[in-house]
N, C-alpha and C positions, 0 to 999 in steps of 0.2 A: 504493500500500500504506500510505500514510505518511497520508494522507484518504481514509476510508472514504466519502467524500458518494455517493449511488446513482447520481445522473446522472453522476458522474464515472466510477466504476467501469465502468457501460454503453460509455462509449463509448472508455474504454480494452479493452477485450475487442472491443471490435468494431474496432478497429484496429488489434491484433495478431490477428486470426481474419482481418481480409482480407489484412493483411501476409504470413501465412505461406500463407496461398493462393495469392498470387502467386510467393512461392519453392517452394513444393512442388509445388501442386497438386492430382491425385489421389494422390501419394504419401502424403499426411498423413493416409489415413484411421484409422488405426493410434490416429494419437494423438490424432485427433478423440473416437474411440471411447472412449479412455481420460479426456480432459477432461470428454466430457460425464459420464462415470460418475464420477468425482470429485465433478463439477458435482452430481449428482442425491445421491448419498448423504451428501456434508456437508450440503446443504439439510435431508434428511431427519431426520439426528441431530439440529441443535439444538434445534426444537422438543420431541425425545422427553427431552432432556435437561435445557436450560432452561425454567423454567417461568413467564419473568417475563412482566410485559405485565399490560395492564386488559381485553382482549378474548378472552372464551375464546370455542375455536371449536369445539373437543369434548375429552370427558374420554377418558383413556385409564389405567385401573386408577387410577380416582378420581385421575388426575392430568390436571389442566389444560392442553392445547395451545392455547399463544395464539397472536395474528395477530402481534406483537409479534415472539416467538421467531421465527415461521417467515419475517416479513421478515427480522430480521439474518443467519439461517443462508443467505436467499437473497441477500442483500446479499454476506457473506463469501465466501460461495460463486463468486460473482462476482469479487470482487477474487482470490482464489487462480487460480480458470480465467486469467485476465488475465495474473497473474504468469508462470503454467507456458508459456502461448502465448508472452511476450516472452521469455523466455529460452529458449524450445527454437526461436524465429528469432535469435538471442545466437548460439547452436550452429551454427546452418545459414551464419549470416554471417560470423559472425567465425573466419577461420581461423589455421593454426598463421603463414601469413606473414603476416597480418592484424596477428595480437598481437604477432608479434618488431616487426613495423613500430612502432606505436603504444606499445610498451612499452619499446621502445629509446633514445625520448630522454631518458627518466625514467634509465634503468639500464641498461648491457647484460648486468650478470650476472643481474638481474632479469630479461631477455628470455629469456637463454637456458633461466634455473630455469622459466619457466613454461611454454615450450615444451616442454621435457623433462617437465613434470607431465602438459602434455596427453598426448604421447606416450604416457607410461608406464603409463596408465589402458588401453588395448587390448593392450599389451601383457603387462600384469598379469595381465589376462584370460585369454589366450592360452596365459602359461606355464601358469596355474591349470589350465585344461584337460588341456595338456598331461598335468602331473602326476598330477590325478585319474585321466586312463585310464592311466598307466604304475600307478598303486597300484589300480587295481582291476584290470588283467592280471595284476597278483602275486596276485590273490584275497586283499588287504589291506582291501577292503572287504565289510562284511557289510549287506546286502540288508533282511536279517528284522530287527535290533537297532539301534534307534535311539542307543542307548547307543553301541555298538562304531561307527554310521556318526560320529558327531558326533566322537568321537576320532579316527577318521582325515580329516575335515574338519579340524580343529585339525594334526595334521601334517601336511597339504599347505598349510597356510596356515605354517605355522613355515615348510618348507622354500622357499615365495615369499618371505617375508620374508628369508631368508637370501639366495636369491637376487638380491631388489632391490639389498638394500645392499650386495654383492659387483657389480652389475652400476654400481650409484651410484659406487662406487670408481672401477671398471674406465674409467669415460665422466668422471671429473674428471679422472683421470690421462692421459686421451688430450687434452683438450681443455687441462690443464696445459701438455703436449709441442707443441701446437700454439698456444702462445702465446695462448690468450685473455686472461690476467691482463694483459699490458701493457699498459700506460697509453694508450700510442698508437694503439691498436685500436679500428677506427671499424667502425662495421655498413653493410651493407649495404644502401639503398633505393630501392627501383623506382619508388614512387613521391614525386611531392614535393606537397608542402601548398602550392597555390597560390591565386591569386584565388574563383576560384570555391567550395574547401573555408573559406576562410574568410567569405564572403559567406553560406554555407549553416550553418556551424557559427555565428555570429553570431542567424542567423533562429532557431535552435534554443535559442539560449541566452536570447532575449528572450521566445519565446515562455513556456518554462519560468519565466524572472523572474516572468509576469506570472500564469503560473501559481500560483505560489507566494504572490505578492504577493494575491491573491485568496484564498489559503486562509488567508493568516496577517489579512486584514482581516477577517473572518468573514464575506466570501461565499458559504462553503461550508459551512456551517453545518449538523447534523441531529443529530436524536436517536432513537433506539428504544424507550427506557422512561423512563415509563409507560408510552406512548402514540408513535406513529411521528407523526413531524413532521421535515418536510422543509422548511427555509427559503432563501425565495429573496430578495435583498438588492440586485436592482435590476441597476446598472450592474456592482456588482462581478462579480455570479454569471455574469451574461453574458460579461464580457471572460473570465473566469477561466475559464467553458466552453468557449468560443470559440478561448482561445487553445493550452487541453489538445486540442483539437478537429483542431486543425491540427498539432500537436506528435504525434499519433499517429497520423493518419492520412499526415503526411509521406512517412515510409517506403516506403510501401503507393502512393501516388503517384507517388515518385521510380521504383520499381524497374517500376511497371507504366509507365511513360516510357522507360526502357531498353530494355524488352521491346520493345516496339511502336516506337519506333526502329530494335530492329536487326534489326526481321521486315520492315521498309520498307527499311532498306538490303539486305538478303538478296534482295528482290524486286528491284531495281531489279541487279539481276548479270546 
């Protein structure tokens, strides 16, 4: 997100679209559906919007659509699909004992505040629902008037909020009783950070150096206006590709290795 360069983009999307293939599957068609339409209607907007660029490629009410505009919109477009894929496998991977684990050695009251935020996001939901059908069995809501629906939207939203921070209380005061404030109160870990996490986290952080290290020497170099130009700078653009190359497709490797290891152990029962 942070270097727009095209080749980078590319193969960041295609390295979270296999990754989440591997953890989903055919469950993901959902959010396939919803990326590619994302995908297709940002592309569309900024050419009708923007009108910069030296190549027009047709007028649209005497206004110029260039090749210019409709590369950066499908440049953008690209890095946004990229993003939404790596954080909806963020979602899939990372769980509530995932984060207490990895957020614990920082803080434990910071573990527990963010567990309780995940939590509280489905449950929010939930009462919301709740509420809404208890206020529309009362016939407190009105159907025909957009007016009267949005006010009783607005008091079921007061009465969650009340409920949150009554319920926020209720869950400091239980977890007060049960001594989490003491100094001496160690968390809980299943797992421990051994050779192998740090052999692997190590490859990831070198790769990433050199990552970077390549975007900050101007390997990665491009522009859109005037004119699109895309520069490649040798040895730089290469390690710098090479090494984002392997940094995203990691993942997508490791977990289809897991996979296929434990369908050969399953076999072999």
């Amino acid at each position: 997100m942070f270097v727009a360069f095209p080749p980078l983009l590319v193969i960041s999307l295609l390295g979270a679209v296999s990754y989440m293939c591997i953890l989903e599957g055919r469950k993901g068609r959902r959010f396939h559906i919803f990326a590619i339409t994302v995908f297709l209607i940002l592309t569309l907007i900024n050419p009708l919007v923007s009108h910069k660029g030296s190549t027009v490629l047709v007028l649209v009410n005497d206004r110029p659509v260039t090749l210019e505009s409709l590369v950066y919109g499908l440049n953008s477009s690209v890095m946004i699909a990229a993003a939404l894929y790596w954080f909806h496998c963020l979602t899939l991977v990372m769980t509530g004992d995932k984060l207490i684990y990895a957020t614990s050695f920082l803080s434990k009251r910071l573990s527990l505040v963010i567990s309780m935020s995940i939590r509280f996001v489905p449950l929010f939901k939930k009462q919301s629902a709740k509420v809404k059908n208890a206020q529309r069995a009362l016939g407190l809501y009105n159907e025909d008037s957009i007016t009267d629906d949005i006010k009783a939207d607005m008091r079921v939203f007061s009465m969650i909020v009340t409920w949150a921070l009554e319920n926020g209380i209720t869950t400091a005061d239980s977890m007060e009783a049960r001594g989490f404030s003491l100094p001496s109160r160690s968390c809980y870990r299943i797992k421990k950070f051994d050779r192998n996490d740090a052999l692997l986290l190590s490859a990831f952080l070198c790769m990433l150096a050199v990552s970077v290290y390549s975007a900050l020497s101007g390997g990665l170099e491009y522009r859109f206006y005037p004119n699109v130009r895309i520069s490649f700078q040798g040895f730089k653009t290469i390690i710098g590709l090479a090494a984002f190359t392997l940094l995203s497709f990691m993942p997508a490797v490791i977990s289809l290795e897991v996979k296929l290891r434990w369908k050969h152990l399953k076999s072999l029962i």
